[in-house]
Biopython code that builds the backbone (N, CA, C, O; Angstrom):
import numpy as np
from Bio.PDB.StructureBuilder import StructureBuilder

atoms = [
    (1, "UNK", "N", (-3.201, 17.375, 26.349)),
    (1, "UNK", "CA", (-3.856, 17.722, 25.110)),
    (1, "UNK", "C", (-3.906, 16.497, 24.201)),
    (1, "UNK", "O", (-3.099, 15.581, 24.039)),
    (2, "UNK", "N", (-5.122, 16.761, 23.643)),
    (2, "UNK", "CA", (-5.296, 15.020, 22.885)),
    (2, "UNK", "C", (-4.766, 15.445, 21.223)),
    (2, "UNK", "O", (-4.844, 16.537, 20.661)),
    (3, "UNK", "N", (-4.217, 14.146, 20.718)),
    (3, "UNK", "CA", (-4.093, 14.569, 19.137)),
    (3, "UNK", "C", (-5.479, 14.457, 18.358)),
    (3, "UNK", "O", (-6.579, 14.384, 18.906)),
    (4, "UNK", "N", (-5.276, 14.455, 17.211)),
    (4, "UNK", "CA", (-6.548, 14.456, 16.271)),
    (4, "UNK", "C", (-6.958, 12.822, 16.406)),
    (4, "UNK", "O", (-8.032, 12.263, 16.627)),
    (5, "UNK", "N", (-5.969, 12.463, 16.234)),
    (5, "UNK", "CA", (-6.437, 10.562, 16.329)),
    (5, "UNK", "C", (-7.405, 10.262, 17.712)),
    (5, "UNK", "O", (-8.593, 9.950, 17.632)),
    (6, "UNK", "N", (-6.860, 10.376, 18.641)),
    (6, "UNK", "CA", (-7.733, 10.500, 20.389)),
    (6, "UNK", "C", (-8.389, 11.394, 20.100)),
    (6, "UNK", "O", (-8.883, 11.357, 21.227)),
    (7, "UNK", "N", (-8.964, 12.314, 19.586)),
    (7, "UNK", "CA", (-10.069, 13.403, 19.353)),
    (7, "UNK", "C", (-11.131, 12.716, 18.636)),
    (7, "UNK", "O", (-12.304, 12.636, 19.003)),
    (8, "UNK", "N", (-10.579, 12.190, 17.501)),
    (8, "UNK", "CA", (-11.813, 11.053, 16.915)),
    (8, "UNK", "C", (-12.026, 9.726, 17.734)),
    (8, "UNK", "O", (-13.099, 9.166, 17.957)),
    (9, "UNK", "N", (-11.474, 9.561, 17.908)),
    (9, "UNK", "CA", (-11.976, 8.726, 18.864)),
    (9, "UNK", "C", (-12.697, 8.423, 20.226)),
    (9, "UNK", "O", (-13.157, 7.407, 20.748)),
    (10, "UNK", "N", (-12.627, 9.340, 20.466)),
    (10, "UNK", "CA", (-13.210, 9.950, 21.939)),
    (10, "UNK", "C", (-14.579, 10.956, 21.329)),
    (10, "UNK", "O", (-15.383, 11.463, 22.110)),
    (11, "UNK", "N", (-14.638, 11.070, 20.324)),
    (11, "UNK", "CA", (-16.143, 11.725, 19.797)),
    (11, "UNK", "C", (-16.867, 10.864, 19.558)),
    (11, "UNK", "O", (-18.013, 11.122, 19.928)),
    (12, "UNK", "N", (-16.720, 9.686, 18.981)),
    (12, "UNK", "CA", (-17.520, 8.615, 18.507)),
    (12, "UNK", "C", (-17.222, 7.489, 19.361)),
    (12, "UNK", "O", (-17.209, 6.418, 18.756)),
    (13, "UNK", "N", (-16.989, 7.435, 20.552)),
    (13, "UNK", "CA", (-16.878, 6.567, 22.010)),
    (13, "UNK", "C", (-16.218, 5.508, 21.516)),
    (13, "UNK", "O", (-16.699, 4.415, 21.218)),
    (14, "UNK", "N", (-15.341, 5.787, 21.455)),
    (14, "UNK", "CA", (-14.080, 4.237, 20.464)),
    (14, "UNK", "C", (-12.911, 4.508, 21.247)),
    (14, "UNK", "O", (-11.965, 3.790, 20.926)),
    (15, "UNK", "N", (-12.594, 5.613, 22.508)),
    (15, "UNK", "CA", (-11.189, 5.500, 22.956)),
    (15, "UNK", "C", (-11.085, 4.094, 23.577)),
    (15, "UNK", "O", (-9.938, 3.669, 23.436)),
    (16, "UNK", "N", (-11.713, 3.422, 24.074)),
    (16, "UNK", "CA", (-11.441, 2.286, 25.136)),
    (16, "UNK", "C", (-11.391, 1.143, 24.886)),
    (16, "UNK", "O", (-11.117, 0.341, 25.779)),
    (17, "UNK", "N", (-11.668, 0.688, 23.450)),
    (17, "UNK", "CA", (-12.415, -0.069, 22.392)),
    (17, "UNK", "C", (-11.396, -1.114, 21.892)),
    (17, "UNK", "O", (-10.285, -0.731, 22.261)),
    (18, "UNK", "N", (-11.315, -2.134, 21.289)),
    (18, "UNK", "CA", (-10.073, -3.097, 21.119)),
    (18, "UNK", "C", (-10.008, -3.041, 19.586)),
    (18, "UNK", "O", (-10.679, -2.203, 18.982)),
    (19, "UNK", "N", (-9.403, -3.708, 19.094)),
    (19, "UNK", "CA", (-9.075, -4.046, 17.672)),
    (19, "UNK", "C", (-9.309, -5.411, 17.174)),
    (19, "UNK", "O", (-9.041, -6.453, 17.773)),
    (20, "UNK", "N", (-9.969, -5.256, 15.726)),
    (20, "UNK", "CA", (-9.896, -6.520, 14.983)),
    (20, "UNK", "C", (-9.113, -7.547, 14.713)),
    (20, "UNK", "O", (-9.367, -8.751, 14.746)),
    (21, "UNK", "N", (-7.975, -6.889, 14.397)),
    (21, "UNK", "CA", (-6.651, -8.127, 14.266)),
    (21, "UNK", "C", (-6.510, -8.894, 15.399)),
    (21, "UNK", "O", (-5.852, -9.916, 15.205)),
    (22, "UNK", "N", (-6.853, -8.757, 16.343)),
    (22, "UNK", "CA", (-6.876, -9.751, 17.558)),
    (22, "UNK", "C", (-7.775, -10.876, 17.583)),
    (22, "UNK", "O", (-7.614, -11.889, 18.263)),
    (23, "UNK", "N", (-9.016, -10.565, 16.571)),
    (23, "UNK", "CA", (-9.399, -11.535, 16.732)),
    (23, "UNK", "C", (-9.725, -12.273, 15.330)),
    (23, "UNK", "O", (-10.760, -12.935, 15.251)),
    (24, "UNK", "N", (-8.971, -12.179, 14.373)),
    (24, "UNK", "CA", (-8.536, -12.889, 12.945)),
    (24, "UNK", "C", (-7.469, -13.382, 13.198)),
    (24, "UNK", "O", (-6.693, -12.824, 12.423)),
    (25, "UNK", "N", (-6.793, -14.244, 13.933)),
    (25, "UNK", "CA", (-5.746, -15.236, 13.985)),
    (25, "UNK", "C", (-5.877, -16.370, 12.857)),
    (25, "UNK", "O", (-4.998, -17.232, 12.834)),
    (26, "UNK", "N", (-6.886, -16.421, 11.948)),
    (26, "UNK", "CA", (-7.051, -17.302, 11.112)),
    (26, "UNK", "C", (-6.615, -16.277, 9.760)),
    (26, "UNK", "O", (-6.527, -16.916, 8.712)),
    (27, "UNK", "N", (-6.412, -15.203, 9.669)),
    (27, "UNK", "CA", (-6.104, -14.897, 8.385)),
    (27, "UNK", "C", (-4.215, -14.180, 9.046)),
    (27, "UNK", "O", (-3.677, -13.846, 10.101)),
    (28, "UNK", "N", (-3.789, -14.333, 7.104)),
    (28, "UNK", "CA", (-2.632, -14.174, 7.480)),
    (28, "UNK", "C", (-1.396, -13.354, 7.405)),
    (28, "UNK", "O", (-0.194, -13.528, 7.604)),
    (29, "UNK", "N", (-2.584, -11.899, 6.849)),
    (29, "UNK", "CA", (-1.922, -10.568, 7.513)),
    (29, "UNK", "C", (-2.619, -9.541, 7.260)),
    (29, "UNK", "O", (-3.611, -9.696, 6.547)),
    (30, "UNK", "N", (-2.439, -8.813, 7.542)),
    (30, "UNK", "CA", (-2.684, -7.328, 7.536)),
    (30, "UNK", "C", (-3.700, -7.086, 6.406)),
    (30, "UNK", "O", (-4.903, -6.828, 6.371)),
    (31, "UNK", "N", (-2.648, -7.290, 5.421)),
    (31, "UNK", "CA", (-2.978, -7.065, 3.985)),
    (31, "UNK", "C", (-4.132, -8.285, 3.446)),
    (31, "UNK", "O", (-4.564, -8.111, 2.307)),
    (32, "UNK", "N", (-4.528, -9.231, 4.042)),
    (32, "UNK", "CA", (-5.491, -9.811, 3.515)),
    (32, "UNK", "C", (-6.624, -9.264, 4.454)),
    (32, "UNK", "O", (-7.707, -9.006, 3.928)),
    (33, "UNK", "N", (-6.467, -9.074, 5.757)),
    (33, "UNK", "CA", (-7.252, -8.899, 6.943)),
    (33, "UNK", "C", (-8.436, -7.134, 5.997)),
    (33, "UNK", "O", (-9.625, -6.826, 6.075)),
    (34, "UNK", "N", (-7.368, -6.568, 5.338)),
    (34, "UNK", "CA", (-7.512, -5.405, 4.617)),
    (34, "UNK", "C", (-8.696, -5.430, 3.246)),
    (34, "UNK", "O", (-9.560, -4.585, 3.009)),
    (35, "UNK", "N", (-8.504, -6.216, 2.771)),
    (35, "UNK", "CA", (-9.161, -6.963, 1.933)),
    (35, "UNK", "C", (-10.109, -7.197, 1.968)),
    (35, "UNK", "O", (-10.969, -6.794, 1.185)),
    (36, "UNK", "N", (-10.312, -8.144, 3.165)),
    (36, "UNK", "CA", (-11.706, -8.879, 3.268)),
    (36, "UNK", "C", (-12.558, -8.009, 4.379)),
    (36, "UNK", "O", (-13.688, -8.391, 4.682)),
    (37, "UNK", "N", (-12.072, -7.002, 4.891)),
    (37, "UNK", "CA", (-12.547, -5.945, 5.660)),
    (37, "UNK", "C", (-13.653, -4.995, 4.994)),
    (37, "UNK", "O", (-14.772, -4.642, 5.366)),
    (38, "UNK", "N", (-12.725, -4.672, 3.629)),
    (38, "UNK", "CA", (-13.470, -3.756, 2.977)),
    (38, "UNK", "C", (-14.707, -4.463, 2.385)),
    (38, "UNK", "O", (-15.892, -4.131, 2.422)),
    (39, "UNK", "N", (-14.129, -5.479, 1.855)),
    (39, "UNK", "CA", (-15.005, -5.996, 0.927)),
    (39, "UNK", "C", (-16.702, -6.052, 1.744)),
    (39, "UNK", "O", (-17.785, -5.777, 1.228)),
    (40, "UNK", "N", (-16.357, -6.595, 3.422)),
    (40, "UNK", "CA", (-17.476, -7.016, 3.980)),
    (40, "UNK", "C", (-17.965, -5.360, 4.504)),
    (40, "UNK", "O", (-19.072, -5.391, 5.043)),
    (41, "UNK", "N", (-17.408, -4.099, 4.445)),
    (41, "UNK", "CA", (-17.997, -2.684, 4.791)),
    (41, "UNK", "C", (-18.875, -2.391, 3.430)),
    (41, "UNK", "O", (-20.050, -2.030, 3.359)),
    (42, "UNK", "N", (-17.822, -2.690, 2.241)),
    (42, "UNK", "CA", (-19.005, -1.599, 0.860)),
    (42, "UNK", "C", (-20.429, -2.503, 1.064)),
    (42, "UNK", "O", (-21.529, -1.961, 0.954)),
    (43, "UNK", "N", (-20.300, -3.726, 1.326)),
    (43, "UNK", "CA", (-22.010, -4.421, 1.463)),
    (43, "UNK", "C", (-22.699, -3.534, 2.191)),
    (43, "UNK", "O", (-23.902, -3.421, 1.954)),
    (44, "UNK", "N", (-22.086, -2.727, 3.224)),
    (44, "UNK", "CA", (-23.732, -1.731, 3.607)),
    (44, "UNK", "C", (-23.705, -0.639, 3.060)),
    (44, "UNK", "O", (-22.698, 0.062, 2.968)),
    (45, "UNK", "N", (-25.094, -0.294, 2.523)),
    (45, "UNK", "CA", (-25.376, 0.570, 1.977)),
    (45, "UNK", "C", (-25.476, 2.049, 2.639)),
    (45, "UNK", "O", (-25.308, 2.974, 1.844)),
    (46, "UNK", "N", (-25.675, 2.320, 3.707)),
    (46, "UNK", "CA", (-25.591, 2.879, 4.355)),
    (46, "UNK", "C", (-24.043, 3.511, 4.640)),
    (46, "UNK", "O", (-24.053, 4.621, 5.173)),
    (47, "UNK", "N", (-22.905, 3.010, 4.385)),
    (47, "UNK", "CA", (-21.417, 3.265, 5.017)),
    (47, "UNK", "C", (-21.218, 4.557, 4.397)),
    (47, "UNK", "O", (-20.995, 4.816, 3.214)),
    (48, "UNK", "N", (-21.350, 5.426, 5.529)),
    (48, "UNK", "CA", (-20.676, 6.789, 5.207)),
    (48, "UNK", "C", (-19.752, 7.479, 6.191)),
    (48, "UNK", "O", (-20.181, 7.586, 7.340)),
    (49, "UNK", "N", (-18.297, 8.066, 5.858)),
    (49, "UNK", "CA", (-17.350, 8.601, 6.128)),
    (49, "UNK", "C", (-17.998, 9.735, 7.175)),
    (49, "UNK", "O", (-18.957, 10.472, 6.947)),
    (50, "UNK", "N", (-17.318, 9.668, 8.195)),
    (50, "UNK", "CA", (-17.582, 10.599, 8.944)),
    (50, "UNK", "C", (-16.402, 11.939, 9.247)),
    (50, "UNK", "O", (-16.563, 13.132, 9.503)),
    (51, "UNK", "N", (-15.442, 11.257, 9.112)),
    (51, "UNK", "CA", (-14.437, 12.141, 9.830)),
    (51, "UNK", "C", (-13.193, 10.961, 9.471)),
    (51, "UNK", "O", (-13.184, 9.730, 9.484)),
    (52, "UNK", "N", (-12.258, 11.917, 9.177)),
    (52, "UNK", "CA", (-10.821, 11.335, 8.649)),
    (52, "UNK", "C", (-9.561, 12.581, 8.464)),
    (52, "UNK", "O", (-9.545, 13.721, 7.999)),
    (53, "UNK", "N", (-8.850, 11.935, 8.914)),
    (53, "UNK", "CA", (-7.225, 12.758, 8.826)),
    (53, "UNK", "C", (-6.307, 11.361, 7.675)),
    (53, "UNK", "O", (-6.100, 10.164, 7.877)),
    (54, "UNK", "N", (-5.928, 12.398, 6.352)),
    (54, "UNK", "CA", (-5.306, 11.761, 5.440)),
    (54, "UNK", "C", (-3.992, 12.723, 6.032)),
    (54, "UNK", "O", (-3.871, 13.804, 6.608)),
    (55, "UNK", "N", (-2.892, 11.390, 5.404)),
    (55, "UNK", "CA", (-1.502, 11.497, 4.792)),
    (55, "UNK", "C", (-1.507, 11.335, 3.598)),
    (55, "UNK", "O", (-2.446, 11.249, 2.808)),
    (56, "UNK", "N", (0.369, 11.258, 3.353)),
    (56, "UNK", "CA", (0.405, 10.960, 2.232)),
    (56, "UNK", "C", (0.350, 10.007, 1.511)),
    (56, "UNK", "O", (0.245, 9.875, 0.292)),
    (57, "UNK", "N", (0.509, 8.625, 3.208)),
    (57, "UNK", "CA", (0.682, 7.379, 2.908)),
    (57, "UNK", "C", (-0.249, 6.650, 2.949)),
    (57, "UNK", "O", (-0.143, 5.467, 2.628)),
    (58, "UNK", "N", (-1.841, 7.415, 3.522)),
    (58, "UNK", "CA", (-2.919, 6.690, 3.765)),
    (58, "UNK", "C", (-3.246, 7.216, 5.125)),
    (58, "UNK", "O", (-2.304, 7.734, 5.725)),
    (59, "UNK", "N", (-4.444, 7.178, 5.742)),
    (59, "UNK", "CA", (-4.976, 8.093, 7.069)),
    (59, "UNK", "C", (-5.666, 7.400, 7.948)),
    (59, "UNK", "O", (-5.486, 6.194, 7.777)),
    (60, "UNK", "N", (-6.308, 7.621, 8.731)),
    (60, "UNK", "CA", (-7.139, 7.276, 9.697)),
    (60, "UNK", "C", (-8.582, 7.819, 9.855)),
    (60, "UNK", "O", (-8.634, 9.030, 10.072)),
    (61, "UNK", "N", (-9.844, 7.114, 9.785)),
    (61, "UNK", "CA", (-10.929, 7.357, 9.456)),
    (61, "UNK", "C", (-11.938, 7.169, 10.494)),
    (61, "UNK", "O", (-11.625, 6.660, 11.570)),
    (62, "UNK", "N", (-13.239, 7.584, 10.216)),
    (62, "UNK", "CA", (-14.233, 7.232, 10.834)),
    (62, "UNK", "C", (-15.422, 6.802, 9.683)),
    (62, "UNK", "O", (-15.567, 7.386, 8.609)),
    (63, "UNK", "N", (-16.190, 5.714, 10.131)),
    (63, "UNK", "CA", (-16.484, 5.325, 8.979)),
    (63, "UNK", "C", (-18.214, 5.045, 10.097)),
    (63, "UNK", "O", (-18.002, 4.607, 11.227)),
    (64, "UNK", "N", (-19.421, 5.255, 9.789)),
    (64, "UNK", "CA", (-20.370, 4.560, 10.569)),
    (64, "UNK", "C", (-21.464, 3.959, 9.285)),
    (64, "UNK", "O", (-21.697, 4.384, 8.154)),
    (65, "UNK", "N", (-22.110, 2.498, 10.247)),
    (65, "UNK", "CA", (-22.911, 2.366, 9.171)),
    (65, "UNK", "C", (-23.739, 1.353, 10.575)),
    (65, "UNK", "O", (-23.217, 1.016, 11.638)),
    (66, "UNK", "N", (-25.165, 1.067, 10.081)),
    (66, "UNK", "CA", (-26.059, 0.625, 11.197)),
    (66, "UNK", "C", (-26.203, 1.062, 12.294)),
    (66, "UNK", "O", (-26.501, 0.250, 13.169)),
    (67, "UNK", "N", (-26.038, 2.591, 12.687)),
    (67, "UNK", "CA", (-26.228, 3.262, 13.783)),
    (67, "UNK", "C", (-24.707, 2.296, 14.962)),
    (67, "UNK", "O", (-24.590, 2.222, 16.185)),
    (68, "UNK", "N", (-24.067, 1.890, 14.128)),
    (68, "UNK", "CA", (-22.235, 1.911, 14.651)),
    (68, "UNK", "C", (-21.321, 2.390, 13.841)),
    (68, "UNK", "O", (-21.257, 2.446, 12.613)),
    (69, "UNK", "N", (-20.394, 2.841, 14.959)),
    (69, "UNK", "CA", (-18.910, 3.245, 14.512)),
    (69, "UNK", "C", (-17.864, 2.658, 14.269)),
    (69, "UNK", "O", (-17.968, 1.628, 14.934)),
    (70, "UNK", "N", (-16.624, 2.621, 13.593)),
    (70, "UNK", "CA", (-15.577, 1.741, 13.003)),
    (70, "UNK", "C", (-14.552, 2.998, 13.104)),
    (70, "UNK", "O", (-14.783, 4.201, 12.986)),
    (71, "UNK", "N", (-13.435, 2.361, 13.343)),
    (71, "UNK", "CA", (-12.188, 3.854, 13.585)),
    (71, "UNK", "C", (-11.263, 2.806, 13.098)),
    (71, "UNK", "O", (-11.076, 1.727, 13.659)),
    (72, "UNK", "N", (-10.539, 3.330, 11.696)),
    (72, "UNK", "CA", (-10.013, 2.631, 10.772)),
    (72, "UNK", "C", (-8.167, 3.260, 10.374)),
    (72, "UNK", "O", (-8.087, 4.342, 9.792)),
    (73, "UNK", "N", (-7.555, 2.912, 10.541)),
    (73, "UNK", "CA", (-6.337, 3.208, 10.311)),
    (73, "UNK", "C", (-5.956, 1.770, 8.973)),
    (73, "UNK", "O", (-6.062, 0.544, 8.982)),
    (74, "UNK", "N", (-5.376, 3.075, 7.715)),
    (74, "UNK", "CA", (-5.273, 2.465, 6.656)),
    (74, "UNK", "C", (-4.203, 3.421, 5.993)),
    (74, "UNK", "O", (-4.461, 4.545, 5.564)),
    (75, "UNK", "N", (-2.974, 2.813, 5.973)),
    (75, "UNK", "CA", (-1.831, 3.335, 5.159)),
    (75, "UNK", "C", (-0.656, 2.261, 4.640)),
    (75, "UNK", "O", (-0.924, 1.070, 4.805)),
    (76, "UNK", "N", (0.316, 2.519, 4.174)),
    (76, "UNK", "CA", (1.007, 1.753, 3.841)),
    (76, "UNK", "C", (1.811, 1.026, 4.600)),
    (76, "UNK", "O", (2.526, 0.109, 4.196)),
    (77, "UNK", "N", (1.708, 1.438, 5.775)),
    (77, "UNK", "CA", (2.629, 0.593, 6.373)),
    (77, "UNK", "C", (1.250, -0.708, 7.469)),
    (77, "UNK", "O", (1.348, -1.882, 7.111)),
    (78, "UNK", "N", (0.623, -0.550, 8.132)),
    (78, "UNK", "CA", (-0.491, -0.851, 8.657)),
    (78, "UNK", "C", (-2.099, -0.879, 8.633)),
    (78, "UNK", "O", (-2.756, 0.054, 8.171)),
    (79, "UNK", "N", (-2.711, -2.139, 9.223)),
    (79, "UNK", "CA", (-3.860, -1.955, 8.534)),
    (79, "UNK", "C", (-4.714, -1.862, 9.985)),
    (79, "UNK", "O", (-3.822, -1.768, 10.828)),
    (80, "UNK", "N", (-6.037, -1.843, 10.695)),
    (80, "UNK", "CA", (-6.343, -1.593, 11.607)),
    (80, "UNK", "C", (-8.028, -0.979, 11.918)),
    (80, "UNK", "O", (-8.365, 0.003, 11.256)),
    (81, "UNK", "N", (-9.084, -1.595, 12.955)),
    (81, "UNK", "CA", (-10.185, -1.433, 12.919)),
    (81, "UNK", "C", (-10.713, -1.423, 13.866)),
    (81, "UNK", "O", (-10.982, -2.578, 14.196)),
    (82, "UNK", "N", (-11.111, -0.568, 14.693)),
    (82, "UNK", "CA", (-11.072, -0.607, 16.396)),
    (82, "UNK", "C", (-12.723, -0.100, 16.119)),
    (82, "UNK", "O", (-13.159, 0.730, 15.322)),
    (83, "UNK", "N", (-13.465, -1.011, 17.179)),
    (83, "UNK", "CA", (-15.016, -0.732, 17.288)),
    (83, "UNK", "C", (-15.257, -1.510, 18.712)),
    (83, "UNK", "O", (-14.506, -2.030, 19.538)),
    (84, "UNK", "N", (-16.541, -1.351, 18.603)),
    (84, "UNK", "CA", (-17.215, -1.479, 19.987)),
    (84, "UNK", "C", (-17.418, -3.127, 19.639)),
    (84, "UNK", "O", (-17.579, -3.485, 18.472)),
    (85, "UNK", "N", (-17.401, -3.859, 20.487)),
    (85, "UNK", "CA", (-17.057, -5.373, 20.626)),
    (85, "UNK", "C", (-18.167, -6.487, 19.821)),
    (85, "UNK", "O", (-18.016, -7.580, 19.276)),
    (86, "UNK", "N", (-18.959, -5.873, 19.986)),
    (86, "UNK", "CA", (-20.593, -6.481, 19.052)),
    (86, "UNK", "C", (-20.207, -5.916, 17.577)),
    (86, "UNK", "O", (-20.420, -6.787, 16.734)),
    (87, "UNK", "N", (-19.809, -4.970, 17.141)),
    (87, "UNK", "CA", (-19.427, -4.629, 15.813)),
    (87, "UNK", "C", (-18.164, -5.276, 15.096)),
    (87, "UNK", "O", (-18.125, -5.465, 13.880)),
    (88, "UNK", "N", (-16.699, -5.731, 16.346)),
    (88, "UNK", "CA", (-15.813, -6.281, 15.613)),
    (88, "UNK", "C", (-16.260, -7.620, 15.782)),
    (88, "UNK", "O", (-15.423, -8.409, 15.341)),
    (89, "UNK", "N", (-17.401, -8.242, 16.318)),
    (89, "UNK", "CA", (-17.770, -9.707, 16.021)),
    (89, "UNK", "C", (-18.510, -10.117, 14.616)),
    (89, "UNK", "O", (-18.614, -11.079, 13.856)),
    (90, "UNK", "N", (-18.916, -8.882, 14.753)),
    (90, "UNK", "CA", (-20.055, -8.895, 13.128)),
    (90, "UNK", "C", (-18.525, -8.918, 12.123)),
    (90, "UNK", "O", (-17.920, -9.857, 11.604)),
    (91, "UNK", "N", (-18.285, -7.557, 12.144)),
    (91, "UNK", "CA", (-16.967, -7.804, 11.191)),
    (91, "UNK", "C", (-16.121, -9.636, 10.514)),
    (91, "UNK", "O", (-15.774, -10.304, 9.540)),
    (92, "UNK", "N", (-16.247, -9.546, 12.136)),
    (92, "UNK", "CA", (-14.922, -10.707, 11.848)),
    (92, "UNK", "C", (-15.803, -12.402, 11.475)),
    (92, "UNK", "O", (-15.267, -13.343, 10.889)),
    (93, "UNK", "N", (-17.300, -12.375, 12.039)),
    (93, "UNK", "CA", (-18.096, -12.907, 11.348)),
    (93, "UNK", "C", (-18.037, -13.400, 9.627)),
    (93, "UNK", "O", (-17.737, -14.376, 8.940)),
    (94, "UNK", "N", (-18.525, -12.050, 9.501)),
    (94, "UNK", "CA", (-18.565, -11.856, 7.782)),
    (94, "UNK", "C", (-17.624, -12.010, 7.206)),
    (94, "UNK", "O", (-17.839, -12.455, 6.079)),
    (95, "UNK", "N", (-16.350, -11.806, 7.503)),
    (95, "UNK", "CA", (-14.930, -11.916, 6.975)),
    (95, "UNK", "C", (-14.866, -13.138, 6.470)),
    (95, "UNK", "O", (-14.773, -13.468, 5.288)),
    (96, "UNK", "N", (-14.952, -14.166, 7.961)),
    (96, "UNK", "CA", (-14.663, -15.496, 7.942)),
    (96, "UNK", "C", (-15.210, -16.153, 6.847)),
    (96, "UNK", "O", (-14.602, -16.800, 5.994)),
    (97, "UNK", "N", (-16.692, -15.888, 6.953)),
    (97, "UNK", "CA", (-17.997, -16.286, 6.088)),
    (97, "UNK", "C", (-17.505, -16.346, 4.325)),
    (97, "UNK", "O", (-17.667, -17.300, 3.564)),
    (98, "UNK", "N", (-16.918, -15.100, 4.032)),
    (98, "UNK", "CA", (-16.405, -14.423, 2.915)),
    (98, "UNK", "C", (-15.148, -15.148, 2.104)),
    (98, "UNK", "O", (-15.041, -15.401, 0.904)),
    (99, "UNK", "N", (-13.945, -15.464, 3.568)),
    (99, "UNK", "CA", (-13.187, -16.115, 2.751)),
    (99, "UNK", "C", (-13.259, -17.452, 2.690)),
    (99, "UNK", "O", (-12.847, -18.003, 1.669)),
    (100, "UNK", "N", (-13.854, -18.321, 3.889)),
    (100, "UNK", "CA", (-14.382, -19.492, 3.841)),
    (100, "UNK", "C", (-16.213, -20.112, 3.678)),
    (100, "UNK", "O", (-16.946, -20.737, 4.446)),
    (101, "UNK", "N", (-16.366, -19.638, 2.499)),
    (101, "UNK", "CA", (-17.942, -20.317, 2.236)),
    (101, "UNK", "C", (-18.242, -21.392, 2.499)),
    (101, "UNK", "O", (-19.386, -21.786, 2.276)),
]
sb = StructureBuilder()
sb.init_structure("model")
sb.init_model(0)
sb.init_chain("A")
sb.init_seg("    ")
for serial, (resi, resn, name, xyz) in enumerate(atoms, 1):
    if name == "N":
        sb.init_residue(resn, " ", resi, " ")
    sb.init_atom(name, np.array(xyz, "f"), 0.0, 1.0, " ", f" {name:<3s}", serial, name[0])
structure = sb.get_structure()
């Protein structure tokens, strides 16, 4: 039996999918990686919430925007962004772009 986390994820084809922080070795944690994440998502206009399980400490989301998906784990202890491999390049693109002009 799958939890809610593998349930979203496996609806929006993200079980198999890798993570961002793997490939920001140039920034230097979590909490900035967090930062410049968001900053480069509110730019599309389009970004709307699909599906999310909150805590108390912060939850895990689904977020799509450009006909892609983003599966986002955001709480206090960890930060985290698992997408399909052409989407965490764009991401980590823009990031870079963002903190180094």
């Amino acid at each position: 039996m799958k939890n809610k986390v593998e349930e979203m994820r496996s609806a929006y084809g993200l079980s198999e999918e890798g993570s961002l922080l793997t490939m920001l070795d140039d920034f230097k944690d979590e909490n900035e990686i967090r930062a410049y994440c968001w900053m480069v998502l509110r730019t599309y206009s389009d970004l709307k919430k699909e599906d999310w399980l909150i805590g108390i400490e912060g939850g895990d989301y689904i977020y799509s925007f450009e006909d892609s998906y983003v599966f986002i784990t955001d709480d206090i202890w960890s930060f985290d962004v698992v997408a399909k491999p052409e989407v965490l390049e764009l991401l980590a693109d823009k990031m870079r772009a963002l903190k180094n002009p």
